[in-house]
TIDO-858055 format. One record per atom (N, C-alpha, C): y, z, x; atom name; chain; residue number from 0. Coordinates in steps of 0.2 Angstrom, whole numbers, plus 5000, padded with zeros to 4 digits. Each point is the difference from the previous one (the first is absolute). Example, Ala and Ser with C-alpha at 12.3 -4.5 7.8 and 13.67 -1.06 7.14 Angstrom:
(node (4972,5039,5066),"N","A",0),
(node (5006,5000,4996),"CA","A",0),
(node (5006,5000,5004),"C","A",0),
(node (5005,4996,4998),"N","A",1),
(node (5006,5001,5004),"CA","A",1),
(node (5005,5003,4996),"C","A",1),
//
This chain:
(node (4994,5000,5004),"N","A",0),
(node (5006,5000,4996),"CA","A",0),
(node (5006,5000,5005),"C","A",0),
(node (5005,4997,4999),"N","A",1),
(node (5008,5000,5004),"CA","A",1),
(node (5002,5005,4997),"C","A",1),
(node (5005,5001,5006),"N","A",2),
(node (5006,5004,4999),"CA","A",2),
(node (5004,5002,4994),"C","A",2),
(node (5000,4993,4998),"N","A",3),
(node (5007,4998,4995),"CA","A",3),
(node (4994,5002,4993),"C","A",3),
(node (4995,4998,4999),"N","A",4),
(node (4996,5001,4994),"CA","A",4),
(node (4998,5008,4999),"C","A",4),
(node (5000,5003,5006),"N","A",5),
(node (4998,5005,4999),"CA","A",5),
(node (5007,5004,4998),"C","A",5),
(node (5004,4999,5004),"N","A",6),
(node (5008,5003,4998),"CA","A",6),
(node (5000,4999,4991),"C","A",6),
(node (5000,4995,4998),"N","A",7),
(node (5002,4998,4994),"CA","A",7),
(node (4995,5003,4994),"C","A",7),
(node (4994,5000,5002),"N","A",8),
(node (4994,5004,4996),"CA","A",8),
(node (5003,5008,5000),"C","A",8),
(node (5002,5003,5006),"N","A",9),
(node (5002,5007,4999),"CA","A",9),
(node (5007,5001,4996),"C","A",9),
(node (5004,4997,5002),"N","A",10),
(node (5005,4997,4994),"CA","A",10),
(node (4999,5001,4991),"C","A",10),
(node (4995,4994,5001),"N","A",11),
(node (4998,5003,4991),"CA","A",11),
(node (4997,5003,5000),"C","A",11),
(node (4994,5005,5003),"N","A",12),
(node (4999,5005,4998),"CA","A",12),
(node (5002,5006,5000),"C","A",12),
(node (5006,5001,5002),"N","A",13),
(node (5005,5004,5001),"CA","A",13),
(node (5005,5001,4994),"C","A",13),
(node (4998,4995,4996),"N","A",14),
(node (5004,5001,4992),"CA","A",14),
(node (4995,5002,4995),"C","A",14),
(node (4994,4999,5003),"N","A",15),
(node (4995,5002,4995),"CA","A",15),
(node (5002,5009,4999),"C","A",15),
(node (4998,5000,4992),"N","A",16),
(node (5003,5009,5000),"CA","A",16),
(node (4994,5002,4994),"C","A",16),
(node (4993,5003,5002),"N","A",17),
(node (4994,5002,4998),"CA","A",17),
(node (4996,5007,5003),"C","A",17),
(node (5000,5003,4995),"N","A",18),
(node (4995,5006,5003),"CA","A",18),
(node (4998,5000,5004),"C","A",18),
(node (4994,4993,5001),"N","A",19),
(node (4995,5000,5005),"CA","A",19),
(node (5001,4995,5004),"C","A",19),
(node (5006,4999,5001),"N","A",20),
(node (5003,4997,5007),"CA","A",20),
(node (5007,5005,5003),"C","A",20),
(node (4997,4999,5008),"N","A",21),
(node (5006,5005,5003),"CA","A",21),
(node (5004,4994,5002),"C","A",21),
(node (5007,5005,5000),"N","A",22),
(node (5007,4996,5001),"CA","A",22),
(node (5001,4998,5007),"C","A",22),
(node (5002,4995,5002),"N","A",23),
(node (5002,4998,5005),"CA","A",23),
(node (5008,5004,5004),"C","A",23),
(node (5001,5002,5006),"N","A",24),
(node (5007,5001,5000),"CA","A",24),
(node (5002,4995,5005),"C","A",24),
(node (4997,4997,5005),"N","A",25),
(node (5003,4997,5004),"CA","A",25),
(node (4993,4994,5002),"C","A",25),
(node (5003,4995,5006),"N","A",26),
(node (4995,4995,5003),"CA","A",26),
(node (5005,4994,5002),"C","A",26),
(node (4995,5000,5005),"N","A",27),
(node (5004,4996,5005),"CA","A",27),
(node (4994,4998,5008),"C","A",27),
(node (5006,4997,5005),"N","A",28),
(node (4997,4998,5007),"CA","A",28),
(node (5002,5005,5004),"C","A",28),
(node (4996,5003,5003),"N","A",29),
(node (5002,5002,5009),"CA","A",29),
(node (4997,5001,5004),"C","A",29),
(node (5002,4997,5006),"N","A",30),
(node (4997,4997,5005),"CA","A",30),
(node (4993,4996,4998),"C","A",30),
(node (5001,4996,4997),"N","A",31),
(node (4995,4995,4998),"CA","A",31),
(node (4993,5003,4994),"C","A",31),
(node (5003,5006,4997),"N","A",32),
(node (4995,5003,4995),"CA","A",32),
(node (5003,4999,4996),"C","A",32),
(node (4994,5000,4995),"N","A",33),
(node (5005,4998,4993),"CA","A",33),
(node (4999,5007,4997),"C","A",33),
(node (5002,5004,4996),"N","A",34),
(node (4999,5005,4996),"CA","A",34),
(node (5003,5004,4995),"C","A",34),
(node (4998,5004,4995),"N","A",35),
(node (5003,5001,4994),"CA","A",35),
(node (5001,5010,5000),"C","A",35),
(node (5002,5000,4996),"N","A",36),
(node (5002,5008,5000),"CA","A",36),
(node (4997,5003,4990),"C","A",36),
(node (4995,5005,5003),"N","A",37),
(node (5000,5003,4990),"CA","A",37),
(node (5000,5008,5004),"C","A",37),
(node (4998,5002,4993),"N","A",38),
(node (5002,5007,5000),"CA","A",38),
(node (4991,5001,5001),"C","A",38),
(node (5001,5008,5006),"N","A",39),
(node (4992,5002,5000),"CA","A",39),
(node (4998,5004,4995),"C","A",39),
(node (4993,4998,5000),"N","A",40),
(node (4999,5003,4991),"CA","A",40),
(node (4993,5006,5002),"C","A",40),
(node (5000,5005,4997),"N","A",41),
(node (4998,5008,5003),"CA","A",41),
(node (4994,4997,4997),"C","A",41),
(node (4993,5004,5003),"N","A",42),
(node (4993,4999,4996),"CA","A",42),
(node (4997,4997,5007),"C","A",42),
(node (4993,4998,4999),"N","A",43),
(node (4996,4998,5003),"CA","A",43),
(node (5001,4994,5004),"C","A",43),
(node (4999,4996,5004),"N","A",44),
(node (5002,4994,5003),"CA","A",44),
(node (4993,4996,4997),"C","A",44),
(node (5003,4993,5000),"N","A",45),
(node (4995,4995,4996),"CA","A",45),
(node (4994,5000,5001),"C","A",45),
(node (4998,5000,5007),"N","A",46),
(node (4993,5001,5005),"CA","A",46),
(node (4996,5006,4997),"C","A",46),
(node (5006,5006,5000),"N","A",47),
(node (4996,5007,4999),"CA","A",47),
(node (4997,4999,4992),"C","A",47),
(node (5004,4999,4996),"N","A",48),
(node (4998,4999,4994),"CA","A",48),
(node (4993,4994,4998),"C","A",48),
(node (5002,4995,5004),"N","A",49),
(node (4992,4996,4999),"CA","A",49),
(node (4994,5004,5005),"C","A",49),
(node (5001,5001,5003),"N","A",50),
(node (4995,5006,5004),"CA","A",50),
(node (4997,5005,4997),"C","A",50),
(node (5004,5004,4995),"N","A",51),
(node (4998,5006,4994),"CA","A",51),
(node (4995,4994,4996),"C","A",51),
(node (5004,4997,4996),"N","A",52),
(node (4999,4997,4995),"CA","A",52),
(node (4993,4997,5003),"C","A",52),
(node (4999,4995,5005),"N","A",53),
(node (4992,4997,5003),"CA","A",53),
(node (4995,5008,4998),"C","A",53),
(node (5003,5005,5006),"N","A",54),
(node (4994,5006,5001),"CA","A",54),
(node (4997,5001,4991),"C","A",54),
(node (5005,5002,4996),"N","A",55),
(node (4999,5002,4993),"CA","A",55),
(node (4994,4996,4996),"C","A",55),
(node (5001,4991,5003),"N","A",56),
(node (4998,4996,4996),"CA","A",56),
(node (4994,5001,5004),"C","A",56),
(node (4995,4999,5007),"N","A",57),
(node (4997,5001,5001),"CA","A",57),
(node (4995,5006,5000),"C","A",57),
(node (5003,5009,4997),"N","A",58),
(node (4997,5002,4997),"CA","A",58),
(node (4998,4998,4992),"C","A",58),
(node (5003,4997,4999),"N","A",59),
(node (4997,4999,4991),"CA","A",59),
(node (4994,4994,5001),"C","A",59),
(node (5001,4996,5006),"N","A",60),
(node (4996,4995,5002),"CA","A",60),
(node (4992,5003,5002),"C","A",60),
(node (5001,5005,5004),"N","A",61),
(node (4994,5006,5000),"CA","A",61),
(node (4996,5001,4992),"C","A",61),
(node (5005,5003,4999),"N","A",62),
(node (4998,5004,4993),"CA","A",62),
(node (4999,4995,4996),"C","A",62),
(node (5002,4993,5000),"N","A",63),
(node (4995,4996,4994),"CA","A",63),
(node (4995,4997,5003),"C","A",63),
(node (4997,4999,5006),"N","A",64),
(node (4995,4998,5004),"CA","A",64),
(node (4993,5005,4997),"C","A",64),
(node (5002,5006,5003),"N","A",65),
(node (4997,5007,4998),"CA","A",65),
(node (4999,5001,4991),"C","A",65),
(node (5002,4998,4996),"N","A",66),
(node (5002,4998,4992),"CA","A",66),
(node (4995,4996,4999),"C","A",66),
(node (5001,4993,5004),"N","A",67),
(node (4995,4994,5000),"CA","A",67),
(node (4993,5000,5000),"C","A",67),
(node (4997,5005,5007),"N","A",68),
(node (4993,5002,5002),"CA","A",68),
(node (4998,5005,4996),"C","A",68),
(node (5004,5004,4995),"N","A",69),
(node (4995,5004,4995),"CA","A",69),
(node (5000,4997,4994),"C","A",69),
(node (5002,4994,5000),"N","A",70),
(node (5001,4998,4994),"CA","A",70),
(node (5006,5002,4993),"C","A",70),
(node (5003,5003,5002),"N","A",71),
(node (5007,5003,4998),"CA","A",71),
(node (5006,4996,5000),"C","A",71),
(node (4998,4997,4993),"N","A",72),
(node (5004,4992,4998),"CA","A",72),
(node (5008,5003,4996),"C","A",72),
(node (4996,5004,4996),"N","A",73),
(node (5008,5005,4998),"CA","A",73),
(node (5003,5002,5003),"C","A",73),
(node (4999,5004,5006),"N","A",74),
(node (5003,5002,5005),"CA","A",74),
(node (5005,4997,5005),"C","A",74),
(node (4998,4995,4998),"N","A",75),
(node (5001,4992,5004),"CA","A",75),
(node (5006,4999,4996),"C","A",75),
(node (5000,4998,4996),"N","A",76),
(node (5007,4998,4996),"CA","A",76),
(node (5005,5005,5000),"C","A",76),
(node (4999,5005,4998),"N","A",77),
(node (5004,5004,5002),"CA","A",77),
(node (5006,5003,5005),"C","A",77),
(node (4996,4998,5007),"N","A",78),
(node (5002,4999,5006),"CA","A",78),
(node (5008,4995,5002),"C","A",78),
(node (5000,4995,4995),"N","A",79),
(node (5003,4997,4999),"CA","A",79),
(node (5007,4999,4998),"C","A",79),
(node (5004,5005,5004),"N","A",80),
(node (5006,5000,4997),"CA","A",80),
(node (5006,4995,5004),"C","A",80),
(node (5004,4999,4995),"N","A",81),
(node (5005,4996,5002),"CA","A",81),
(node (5004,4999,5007),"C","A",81),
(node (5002,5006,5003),"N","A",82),
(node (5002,4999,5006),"CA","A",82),
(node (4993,5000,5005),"C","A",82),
(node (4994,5001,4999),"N","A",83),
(node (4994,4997,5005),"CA","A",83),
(node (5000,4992,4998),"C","A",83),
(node (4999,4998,4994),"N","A",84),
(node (4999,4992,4999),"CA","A",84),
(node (5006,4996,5003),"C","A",84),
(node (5007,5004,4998),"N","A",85),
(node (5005,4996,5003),"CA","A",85),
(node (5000,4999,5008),"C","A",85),
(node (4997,5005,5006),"N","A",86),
(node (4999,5000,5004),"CA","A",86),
(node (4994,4998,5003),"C","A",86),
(node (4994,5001,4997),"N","A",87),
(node (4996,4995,5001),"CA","A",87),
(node (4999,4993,5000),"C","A",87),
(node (5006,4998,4993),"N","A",88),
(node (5000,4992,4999),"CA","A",88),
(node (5004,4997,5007),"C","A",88),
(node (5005,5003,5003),"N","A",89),
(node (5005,4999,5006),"CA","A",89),
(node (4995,4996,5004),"C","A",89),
(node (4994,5002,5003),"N","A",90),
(node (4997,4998,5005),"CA","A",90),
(node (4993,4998,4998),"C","A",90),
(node (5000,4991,5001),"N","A",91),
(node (4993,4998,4998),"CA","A",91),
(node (4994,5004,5002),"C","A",91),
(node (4998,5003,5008),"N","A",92),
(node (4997,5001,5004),"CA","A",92),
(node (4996,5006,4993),"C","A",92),
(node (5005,5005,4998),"N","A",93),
(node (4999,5006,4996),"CA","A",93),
(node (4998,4998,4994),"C","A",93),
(node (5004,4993,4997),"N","A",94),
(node (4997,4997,4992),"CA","A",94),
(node (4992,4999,5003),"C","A",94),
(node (4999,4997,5003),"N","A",95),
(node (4993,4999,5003),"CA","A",95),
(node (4994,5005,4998),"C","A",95),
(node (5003,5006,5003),"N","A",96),
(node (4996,5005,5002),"CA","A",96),
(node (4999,5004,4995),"C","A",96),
(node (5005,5001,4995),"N","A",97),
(node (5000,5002,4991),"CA","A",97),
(node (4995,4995,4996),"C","A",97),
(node (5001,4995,5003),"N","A",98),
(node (4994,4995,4996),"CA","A",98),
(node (4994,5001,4999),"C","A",98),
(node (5001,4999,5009),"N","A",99),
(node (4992,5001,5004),"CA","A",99),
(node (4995,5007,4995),"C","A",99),
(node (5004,5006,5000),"N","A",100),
(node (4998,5006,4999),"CA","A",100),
(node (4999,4998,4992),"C","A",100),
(node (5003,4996,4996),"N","A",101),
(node (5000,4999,4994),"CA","A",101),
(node (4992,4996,4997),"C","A",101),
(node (4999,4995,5006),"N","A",102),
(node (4994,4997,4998),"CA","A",102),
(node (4993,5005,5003),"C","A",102),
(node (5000,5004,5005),"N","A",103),
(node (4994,5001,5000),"CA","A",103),
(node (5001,5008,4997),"C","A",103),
(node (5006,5001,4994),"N","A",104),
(node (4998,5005,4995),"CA","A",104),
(node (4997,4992,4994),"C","A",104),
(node (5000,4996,4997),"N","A",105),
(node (4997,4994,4999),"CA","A",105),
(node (5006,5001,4992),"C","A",105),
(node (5005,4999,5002),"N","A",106),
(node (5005,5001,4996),"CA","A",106),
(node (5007,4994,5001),"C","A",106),
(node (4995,4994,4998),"N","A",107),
(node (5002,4992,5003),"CA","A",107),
(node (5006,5000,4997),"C","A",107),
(node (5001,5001,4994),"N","A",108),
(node (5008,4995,4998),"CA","A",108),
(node (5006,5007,5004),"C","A",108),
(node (4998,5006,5001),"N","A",109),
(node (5005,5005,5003),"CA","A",109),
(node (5000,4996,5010),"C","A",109),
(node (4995,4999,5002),"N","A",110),
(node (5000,4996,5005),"CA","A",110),
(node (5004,4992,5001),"C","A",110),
(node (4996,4998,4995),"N","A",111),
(node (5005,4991,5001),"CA","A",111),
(node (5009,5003,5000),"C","A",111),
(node (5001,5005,4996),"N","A",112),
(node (5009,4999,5002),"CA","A",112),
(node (5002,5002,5004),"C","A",112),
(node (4998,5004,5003),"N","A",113),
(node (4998,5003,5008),"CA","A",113),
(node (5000,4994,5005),"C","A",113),
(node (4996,4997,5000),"N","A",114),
(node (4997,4997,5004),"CA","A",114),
(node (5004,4992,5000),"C","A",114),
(node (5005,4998,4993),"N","A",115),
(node (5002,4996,5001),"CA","A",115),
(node (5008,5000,5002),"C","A",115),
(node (5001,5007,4998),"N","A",116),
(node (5007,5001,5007),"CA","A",116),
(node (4999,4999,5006),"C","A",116),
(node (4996,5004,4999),"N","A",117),
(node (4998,4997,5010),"CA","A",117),
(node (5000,4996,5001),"C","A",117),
(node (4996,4993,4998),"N","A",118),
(node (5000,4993,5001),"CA","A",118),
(node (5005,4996,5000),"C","A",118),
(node (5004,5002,4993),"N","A",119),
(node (5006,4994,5002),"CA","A",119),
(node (5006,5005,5003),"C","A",119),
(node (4999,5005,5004),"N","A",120),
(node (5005,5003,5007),"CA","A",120),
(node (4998,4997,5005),"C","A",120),
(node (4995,4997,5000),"N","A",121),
(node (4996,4998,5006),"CA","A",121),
(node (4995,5002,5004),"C","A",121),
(node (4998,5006,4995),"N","A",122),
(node (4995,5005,5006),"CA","A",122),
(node (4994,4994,5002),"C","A",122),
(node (4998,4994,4997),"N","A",123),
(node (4996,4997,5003),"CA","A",123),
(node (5003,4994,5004),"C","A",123),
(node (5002,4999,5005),"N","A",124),
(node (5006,4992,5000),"CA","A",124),
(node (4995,4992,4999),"C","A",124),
(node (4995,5002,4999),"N","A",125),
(node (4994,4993,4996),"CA","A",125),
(node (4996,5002,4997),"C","A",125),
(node (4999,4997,4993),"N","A",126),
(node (4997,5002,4995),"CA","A",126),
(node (4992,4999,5002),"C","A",126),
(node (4996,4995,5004),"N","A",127),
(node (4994,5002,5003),"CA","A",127),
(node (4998,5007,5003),"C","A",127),
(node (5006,5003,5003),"N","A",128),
(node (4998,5006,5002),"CA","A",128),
(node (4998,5004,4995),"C","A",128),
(node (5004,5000,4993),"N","A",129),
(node (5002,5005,4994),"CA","A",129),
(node (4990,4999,4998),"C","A",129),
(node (4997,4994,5000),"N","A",130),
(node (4994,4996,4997),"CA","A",130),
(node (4997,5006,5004),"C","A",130),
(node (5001,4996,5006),"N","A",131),
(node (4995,5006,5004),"CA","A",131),
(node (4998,5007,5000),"C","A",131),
(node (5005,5006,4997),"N","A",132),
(node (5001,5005,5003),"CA","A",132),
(node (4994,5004,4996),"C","A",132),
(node (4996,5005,5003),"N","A",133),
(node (4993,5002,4995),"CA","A",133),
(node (5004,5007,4995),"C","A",133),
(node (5004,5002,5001),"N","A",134),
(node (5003,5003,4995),"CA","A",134),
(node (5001,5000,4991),"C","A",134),
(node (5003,4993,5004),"N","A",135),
(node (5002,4994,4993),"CA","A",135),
(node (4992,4999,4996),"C","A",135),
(node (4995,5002,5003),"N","A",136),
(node (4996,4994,4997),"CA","A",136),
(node (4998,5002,4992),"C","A",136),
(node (5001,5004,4998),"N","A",137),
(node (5001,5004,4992),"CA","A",137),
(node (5003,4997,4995),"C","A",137),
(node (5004,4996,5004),"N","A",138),
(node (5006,4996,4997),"CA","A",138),
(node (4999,4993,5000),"C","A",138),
(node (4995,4998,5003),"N","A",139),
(node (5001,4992,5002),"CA","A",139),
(node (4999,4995,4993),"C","A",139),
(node (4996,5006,4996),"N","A",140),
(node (4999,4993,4995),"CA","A",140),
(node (5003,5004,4993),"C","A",140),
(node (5008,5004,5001),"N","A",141),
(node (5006,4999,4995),"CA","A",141),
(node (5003,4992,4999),"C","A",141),
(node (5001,4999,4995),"N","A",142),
(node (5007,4995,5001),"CA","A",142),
(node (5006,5001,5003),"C","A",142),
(node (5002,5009,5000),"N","A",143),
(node (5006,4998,5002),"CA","A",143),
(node (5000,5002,5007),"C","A",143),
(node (4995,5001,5003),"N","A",144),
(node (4999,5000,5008),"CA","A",144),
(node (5000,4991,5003),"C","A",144),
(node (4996,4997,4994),"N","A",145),
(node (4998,4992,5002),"CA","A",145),
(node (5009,4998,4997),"C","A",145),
(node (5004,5001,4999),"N","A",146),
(node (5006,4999,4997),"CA","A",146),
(node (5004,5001,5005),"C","A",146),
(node (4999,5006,5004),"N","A",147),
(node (5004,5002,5005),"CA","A",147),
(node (5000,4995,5005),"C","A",147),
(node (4993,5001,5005),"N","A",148),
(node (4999,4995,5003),"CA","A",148),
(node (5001,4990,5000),"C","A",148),
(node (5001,5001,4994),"N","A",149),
(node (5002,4993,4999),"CA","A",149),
(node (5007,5000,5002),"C","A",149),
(node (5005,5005,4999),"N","A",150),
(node (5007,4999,5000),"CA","A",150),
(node (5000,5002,5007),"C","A",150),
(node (4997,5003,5004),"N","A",151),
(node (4999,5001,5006),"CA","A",151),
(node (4998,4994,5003),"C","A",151),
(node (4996,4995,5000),"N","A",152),
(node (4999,4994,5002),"CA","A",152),
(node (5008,4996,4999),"C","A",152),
(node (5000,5000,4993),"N","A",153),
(node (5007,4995,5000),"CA","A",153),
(node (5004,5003,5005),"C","A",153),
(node (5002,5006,5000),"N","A",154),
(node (5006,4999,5004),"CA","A",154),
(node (4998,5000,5009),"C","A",154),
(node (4995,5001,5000),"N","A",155),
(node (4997,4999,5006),"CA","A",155),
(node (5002,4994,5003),"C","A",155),
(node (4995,4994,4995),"N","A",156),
(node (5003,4993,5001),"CA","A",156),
(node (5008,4997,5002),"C","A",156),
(node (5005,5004,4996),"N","A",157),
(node (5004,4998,4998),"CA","A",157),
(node (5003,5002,5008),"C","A",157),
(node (4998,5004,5002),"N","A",158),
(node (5004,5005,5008),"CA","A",158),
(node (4997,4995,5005),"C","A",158),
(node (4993,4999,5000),"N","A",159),
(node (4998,4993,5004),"CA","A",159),
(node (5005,4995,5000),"C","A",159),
(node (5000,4997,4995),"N","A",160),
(node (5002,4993,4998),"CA","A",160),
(node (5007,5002,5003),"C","A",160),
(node (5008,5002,5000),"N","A",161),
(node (5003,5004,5001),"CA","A",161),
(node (5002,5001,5004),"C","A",161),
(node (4994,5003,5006),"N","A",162),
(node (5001,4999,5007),"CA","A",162),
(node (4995,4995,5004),"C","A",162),
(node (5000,4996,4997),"N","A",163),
(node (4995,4994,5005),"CA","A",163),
(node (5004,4995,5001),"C","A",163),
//
């Protein structure tokens, strides 16, 4: 991005006036750096806060694995509160692994949504991989798993084609 485009983006957002946007005070060049001035906001630092949030999310990731292996389907749902799902949908690798645990409690349609976030964030980057993985294989003969994969191939083609 230039100078001047980035100047002029801080500019407009600097008229934006929104709860959940912080104000701009100043912004500019010196000595060949471009930068912007807001106010420091007290609390946790963005790092610290996703770091809490992961650890949280991977204890509840325990506890519905553990859910899964005794058979405790209720228990399972439950587990499933808004800021864990909001948090886990963030990161395909986790949508993956909620899935994963979803299909060998054999709780296919709570799995396929699971496991279709993950796919189109890209937890798999070729849908041959997605075929292959033995996790999946509970799934293989859903439509909407063969649904997923086909859109997964299209846009696969489409990234080939694209860059060739």
């Amino acid at each position: 991005m230039g100078a001047e485009r980035f100047l002029a983006e801080i500019k407009t957002t600097a008229n934006l006036q929104h709860l959940h946007i912080l104000p701009l005070f100043d912004s500019g060049e010196a000595d060949g750096f471009l930068f912007y001035v807001m106010p420091r906001v007290e609390g946790l630092a963005l790092r610290q806060r996703l770091d809490r949030e992961s650890t949280e999310a991977f204890h509840v990731l325990a506890i519905l694995l553990k859910h899964a292996l005794e058979e405790e389907r209720g228990k399972m749902t439950e587990l499933l509160t808004d800021d864990f799902v909001k948090t886990a949908r963030r990161d395909p690798q986790f949508s993956y692994f909620v899935g994963s645990i979803f299909v060998l409690a054999g709780m296919n349609e709570q799995a396929m949504d699971w496991i279709e976030n993950a796919l189109d964030r890209g937890f798999f980057n070729y849908p041959f991989v997605a075929q292959q993985d033995p996790l999946l294989n509970n799934l293989r003969d859903t439509p909407q798993f063969n649904e997923l994969l086909a859109r997964m191939k299209t846009r696969w083609q489409a990234f080939v084609a694209a860059t060739s």
